[in-house]
Phi, psi and omega in degrees: 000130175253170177191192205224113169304340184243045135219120196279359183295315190319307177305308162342260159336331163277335171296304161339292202270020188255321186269005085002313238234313197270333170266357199247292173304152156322149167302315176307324224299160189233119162278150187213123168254141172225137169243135202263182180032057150270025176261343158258025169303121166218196183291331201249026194208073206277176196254163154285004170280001159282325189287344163284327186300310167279068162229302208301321250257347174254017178224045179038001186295124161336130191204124174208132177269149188220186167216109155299333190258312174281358170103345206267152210035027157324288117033262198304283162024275144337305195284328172288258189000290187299287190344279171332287227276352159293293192315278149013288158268022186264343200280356201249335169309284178289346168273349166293330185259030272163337171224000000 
């Protein structure tokens, strides 16, 4: 789930569709919050990314802020995501094998 840090209505929708997601989704689903535009975060513009940050950390979720247009932690981003989605299918891989 993404979002735009320097708006909090976004988060906002994302908190939304997370429990949405949590009533809906596998047990399994591995959560990734990213919060975005963080080159426009500044001292006079404050970001919503603390009030994300504890969110994941109380729905256990992988929580990383990135700059899409400068790149930065795009990268790590992408490298968590496959990981999670290798795991995912190594626990659904032994449960297949497992009946």
């Amino acid at each position: 789930m993404i979002f735009d840090l320097t708006r909090e209505k976004t988060f906002d929708v994302v908190k939304k569709f997370y429990a949405d997601l949590r009533e809906n989704a596998d047990k399994n689903c591995i959560g990734f919050l990213v919060g975005n535009k963080l080159d426009l975060v500044s001292i006079n513009k404050p970001s919503c990314g603390v009030n994300a940050k504890a969110f994941a950390d109380q729905n256990s979720l992988k929580y990383l802020e990135i700059s899409a247009r400068l790149g930065s932690s795009v990268t790590e981003a992408l490298e968590i995501l496959v990981k999670g989605i290798i795991k995912l299918i190594n626990y659904f891989k032994k449960s297949i094998n497992v009946h």
